[in-house]
C-alpha positions as CSV (number, residue, x, y, z in Angstrom):
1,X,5.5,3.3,19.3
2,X,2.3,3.1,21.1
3,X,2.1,-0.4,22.5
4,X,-1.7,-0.3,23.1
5,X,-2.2,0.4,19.5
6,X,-0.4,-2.8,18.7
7,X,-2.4,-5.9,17.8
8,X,-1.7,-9.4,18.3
9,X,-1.0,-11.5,15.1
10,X,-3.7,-14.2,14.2
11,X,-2.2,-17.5,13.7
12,X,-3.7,-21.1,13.2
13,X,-2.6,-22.1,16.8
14,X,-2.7,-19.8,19.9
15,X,0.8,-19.5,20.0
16,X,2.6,-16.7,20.1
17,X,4.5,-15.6,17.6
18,X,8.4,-14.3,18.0
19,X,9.3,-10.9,18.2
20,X,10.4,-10.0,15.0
21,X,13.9,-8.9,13.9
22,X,14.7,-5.2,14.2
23,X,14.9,-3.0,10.9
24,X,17.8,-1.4,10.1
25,X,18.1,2.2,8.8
26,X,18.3,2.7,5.1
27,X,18.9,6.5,4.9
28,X,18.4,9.9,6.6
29,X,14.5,10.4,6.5
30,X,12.8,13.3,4.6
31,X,12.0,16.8,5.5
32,X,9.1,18.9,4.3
33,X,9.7,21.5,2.5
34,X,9.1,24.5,5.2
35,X,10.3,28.2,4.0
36,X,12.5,29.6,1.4
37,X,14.4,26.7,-0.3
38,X,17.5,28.1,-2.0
39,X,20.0,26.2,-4.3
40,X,23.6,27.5,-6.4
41,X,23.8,25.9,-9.9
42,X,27.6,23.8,-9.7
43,X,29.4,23.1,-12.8
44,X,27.7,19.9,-13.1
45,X,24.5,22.0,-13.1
46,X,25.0,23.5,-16.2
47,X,22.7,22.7,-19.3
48,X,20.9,20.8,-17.2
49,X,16.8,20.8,-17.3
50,X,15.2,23.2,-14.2
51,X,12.8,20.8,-13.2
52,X,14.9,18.2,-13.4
53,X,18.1,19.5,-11.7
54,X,15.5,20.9,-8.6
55,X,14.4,17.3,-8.2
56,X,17.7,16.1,-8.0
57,X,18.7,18.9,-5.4
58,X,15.7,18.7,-3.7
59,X,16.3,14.5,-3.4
60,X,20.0,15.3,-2.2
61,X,18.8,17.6,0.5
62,X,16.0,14.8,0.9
63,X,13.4,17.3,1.1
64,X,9.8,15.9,0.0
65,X,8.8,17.6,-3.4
66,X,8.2,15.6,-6.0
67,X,9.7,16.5,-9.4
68,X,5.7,16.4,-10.4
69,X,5.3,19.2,-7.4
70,X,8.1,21.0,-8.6
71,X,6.9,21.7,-12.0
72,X,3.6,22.5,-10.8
73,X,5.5,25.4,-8.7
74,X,7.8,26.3,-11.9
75,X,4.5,26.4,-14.0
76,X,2.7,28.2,-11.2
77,X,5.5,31.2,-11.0
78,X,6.2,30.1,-7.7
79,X,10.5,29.3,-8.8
80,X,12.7,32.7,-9.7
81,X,16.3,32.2,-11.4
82,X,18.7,34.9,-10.4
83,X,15.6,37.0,-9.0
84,X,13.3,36.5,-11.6
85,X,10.3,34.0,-12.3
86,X,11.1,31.0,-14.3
87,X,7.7,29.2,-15.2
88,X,9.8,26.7,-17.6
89,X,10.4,23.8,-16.6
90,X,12.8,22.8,-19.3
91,X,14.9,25.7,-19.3
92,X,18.7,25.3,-18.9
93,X,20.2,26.8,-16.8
94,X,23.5,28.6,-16.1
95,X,26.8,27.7,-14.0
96,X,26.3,30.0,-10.7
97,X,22.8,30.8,-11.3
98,X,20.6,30.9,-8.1
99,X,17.0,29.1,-7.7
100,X,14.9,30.0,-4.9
101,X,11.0,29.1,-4.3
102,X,8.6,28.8,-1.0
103,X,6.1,25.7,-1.0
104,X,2.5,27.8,-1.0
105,X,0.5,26.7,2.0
106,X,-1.3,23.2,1.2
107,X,-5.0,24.6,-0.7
108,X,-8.3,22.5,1.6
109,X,-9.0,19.0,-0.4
110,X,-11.9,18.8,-3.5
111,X,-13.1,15.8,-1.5
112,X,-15.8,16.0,1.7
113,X,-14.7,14.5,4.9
114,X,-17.6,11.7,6.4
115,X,-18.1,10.2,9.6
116,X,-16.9,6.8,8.9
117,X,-15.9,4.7,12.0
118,X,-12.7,3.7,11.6
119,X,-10.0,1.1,13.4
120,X,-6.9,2.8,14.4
121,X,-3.5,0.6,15.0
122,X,-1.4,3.6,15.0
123,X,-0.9,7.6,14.5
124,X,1.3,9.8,15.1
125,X,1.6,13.8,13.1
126,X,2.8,12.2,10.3
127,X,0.8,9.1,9.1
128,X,-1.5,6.8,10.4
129,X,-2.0,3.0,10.1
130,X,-5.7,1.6,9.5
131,X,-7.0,-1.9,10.0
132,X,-9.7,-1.6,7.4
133,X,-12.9,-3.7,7.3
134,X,-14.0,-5.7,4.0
135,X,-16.0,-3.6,2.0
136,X,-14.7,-0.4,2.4
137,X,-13.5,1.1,-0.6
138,X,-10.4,2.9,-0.4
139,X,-10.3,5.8,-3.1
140,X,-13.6,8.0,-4.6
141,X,-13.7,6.6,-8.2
142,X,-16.6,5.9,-10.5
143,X,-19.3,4.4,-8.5
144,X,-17.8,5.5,-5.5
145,X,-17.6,9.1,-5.3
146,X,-18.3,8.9,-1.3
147,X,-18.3,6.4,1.5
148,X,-14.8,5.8,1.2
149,X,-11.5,5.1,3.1
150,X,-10.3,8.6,2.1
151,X,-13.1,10.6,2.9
152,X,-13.1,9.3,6.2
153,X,-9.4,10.0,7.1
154,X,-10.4,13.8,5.9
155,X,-12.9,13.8,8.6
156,X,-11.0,11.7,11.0
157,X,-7.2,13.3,10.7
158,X,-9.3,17.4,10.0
159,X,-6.2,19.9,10.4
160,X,-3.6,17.5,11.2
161,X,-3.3,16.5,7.2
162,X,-0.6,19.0,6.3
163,X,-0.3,18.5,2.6
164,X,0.1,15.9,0.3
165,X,1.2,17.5,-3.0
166,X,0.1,20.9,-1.9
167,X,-3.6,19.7,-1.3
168,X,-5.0,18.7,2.6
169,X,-5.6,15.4,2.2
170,X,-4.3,11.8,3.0
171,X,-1.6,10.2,1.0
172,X,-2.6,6.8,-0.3
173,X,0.5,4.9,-1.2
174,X,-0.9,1.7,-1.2
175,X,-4.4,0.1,-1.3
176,X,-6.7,-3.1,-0.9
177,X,-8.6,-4.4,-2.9
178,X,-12.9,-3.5,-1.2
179,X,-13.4,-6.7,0.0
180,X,-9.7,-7.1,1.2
181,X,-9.6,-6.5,4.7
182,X,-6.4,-5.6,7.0
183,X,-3.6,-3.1,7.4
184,X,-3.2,0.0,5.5
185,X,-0.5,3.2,5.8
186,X,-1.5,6.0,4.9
187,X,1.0,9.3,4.6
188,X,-0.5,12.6,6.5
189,X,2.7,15.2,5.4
190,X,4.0,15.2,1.7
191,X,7.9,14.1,4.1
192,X,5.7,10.8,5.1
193,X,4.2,10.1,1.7
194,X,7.5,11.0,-0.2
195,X,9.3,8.6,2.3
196,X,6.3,5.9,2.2
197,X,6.2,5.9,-1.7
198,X,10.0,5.1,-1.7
199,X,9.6,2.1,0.8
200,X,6.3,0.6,-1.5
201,X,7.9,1.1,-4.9
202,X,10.8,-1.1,-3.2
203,X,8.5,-3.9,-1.8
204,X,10.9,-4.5,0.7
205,X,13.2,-6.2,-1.7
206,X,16.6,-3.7,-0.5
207,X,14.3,-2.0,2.0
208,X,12.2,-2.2,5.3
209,X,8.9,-2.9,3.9
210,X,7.4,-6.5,5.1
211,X,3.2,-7.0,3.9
212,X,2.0,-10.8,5.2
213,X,-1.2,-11.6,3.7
214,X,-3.4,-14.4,5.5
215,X,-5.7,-16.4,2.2
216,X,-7.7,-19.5,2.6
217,X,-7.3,-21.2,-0.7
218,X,-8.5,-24.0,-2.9
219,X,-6.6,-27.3,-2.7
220,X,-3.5,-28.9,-1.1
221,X,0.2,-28.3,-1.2
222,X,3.1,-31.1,-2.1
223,X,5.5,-28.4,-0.7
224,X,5.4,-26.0,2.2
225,X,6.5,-23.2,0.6
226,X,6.7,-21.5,-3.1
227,X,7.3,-18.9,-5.1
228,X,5.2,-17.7,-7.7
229,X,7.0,-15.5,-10.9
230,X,4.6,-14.6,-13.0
231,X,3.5,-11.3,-14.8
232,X,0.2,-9.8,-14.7
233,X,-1.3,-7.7,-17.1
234,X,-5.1,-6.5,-17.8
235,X,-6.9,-9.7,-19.2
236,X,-7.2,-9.3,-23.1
237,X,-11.1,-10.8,-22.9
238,X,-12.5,-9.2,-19.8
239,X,-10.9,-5.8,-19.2
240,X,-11.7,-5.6,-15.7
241,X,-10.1,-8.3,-14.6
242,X,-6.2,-9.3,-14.4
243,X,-4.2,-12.2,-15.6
244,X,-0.7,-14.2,-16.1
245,X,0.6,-12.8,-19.4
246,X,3.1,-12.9,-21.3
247,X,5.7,-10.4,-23.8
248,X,4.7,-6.8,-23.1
249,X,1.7,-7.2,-22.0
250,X,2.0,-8.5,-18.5
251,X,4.6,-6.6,-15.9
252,X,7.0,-8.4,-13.7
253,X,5.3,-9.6,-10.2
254,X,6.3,-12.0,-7.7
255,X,4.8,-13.6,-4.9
256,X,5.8,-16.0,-2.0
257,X,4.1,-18.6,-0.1
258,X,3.9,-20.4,2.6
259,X,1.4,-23.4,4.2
260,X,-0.2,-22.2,7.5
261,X,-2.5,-24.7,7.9
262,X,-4.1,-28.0,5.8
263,X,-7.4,-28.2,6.0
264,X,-9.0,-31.0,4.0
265,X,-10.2,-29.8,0.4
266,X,-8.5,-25.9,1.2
267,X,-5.6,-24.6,3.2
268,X,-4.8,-21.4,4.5
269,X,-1.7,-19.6,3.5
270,X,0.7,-16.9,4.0
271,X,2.0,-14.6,1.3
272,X,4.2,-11.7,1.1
273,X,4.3,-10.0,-2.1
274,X,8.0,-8.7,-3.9
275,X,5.7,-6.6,-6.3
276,X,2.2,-4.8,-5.9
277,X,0.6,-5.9,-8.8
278,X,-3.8,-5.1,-9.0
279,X,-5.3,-8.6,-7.5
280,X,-1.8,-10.0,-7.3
281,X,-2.4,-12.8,-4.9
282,X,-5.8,-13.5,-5.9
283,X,-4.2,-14.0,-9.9
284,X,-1.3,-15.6,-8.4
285,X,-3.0,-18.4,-6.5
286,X,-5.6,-18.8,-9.1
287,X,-2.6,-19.4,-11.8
288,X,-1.3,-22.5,-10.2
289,X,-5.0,-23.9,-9.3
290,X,-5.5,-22.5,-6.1
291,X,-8.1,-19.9,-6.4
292,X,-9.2,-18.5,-3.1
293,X,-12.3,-19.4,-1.3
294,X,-15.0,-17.0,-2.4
295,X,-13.5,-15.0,-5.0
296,X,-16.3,-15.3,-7.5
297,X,-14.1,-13.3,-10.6
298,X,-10.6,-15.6,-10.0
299,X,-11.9,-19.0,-8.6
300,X,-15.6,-19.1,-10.3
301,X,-15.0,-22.3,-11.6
302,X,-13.9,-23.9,-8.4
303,X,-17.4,-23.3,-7.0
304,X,-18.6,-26.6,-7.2
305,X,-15.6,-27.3,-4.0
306,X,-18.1,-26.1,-1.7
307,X,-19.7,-30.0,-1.7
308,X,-16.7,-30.8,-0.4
309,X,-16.8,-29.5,2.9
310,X,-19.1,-29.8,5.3
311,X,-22.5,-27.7,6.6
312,X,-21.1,-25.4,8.9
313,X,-18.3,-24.6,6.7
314,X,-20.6,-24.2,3.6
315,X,-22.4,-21.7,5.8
316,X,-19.7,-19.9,7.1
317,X,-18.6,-19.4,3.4
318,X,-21.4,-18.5,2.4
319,X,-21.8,-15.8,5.0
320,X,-18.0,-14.5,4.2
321,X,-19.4,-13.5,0.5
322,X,-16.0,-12.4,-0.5
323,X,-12.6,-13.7,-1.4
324,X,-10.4,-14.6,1.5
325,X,-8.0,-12.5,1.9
326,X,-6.5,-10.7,5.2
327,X,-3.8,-8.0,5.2
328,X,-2.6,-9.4,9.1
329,X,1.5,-8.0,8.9
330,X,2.5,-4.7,7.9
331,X,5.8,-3.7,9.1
332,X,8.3,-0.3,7.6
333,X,10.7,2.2,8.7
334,X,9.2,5.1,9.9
335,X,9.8,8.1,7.5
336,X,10.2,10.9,9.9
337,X,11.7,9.5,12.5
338,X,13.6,6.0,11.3
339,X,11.3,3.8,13.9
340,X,10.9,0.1,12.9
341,X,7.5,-0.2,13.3
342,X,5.1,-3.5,12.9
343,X,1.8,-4.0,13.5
344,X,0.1,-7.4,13.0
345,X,-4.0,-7.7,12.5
346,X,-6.1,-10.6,13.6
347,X,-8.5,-11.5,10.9
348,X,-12.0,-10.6,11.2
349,X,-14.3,-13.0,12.5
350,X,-16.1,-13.9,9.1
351,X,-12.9,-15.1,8.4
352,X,-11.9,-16.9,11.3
353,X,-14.9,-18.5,11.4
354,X,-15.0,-20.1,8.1
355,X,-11.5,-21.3,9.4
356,X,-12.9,-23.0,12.5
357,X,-15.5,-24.7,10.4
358,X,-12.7,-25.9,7.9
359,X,-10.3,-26.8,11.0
360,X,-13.5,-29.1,12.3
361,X,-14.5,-30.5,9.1
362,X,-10.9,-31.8,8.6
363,X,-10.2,-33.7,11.8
């Protein structure tokens, strides 16, 4: 790992933290699909579905096709059966029978590349690592078709993206929310997002995934440390927002936390998340009535706080004009090459310097 592109963690002293504990290898890492790709039908084979059965064999050989690429090639003509062109996915197929295909070369991305400055931790030929500044959207979508996280990395990585289900462009296997800054991986080679996607739909529960979140938060704790089980869903009266539910409407998430730092009317916290839920900590904290500092759609009614702490504090939050909320650990496996990799992000000064404010203001 490139040591320069390391940065120091943030903490609420100037202490520095421990070297953390080395990650241990879950499994051989995966391979992009380069060449002809040929497989034999076993007995076990037989009957079985060809789309399914070549993302089975393809997950065996841990090569980095989706089943979702896959059928795109069967549909495409791109996948023969015994020498002829099977564009079915669901046919069955024989005992012996032989399946050959050849990935196409990755087709140049829909989306324009822009000249977005951008902070880079870490990048190698198969991902790169981002320390991404609030208000930077991550993904085009409605109201954002440009000026966004993945239009940059198209300019930034050019030829070096090698195809991320058969397109040029970066592999977003995880995001934050605009006003969320911090750490962000993001896969270059279908291998890195294949192997990324399996550490994220983990959250480091059986694997090497480890997210720290830094929040400054409404409120004081009776404990040092919690844990918060509580399913979110899309709130029933205001669509765009999230909430706790209940029954099938909410799904499972999880989030832990721990005190950092007291300081007066707020604290600042740690969390790590066991699920990626949308707004996760934000809903979370706001659930058991601790709403981050300057989240005006989760903590709108704790606004009248603010008369609680003092000028310079009021200023500073003022100035922040956004939730709270700091990505500052990202750690994972390495999906081409098995590295244990970590990368820790100091907050950015808006945030640190509603934190000095809050630190005074509570001596």
């Amino acid at each position: 790992m490139n040591a320069k592109a390391k940065q120091r963690a943030w903490r609420s002293s100037d202490e520095d933290a421990p070297e953390p504990a080395p990650i241990e290898t879950a499994r051989p890492p995966l391979v992009a699909a380069e060449g002809p790709q040929v497989f034999e039908v076993g007995a076990s084979g037989a009957g079985e579905r060809l789309d399914r059965f070549l993302g089975q064999a393809a997950a065996e050989r841990r090569i980095a096709l989706s089943r979702t690429r896959l059928k795109a090639l069967i549909e495409a003509g791109k996948v023969s059966v015994d020498g002829a062109a099977a564009r079915d996915p669901s046919m069955r197929l024989a005992a012996g029978a032989r399946i050959a295909f050849e990935a196409p070369a990755p087709e140049d991305p829909a989306i324009a590349g822009e000249d977005i400055a951008l902070t880079v931790v870490y990048e190698d030929e198969h991902l790169i690592v981002i320390d991404k500044p609030a208000g930077l959207v991550v993904h085009p979508a409605p109201g954002h078709a440009a000026g966004t996280l993945v239009n940059a990395l198209i300019r930034h990585c050019g030829t070096s993206l090698s195809g991320v289900g058969g397109v040029k462009r970066p592999g977003i296997v995880h995001r934050l929310d605009k006003d969320t800054s911090g750490l962000l991986v993001v896969a270059k080679t279908d291998a890195a997002h294949r192997g990324l996607a399996e550490l994220f739909a983990d959250h480091g529960r059986t694997g090497s995934l480890k997210r720290e979140y830094l929040a400054l938060v409404w409120g004081g704790f009776d404990a040092a440390a919690g844990r918060v089980d509580a399913p979110i869903g899309r709130d029933p009266r205001h669509r765009e927002k999230m909430a706790v539910a209940s029954g099938e409407r909410g799904r499972n998430a999880a989030t832990h936390w721990r005190v950092d730092e007291r300081l007066g009317p707020a604290s600042l916290v740690a969390c790590e998340l066991e699920t990626g839920r949308t707004h996760q900590i934000r809903v979370h904290m706001a659930s058991i009535g601790h709403p981050l500092l300057g989240d005006s759609v989760y903590g709108s009614g704790f606004k009248t706080k603010a008369a609680l702490i003092g000028d310079k504090a009021r200023s500073a939050l003022a100035a922040l004009n956004r939730q709270a909320l700091h990505a500052h650990v990202l750690g994972f496996e390495h999906p081409a090459t098995g590295e244990a990799l970590r990368f820790e992000s100091r907050p950015p000064e808006d945030f640190s310097r509603l934190v000095k404010a809050l630190r005074t203001d509570a001596k």
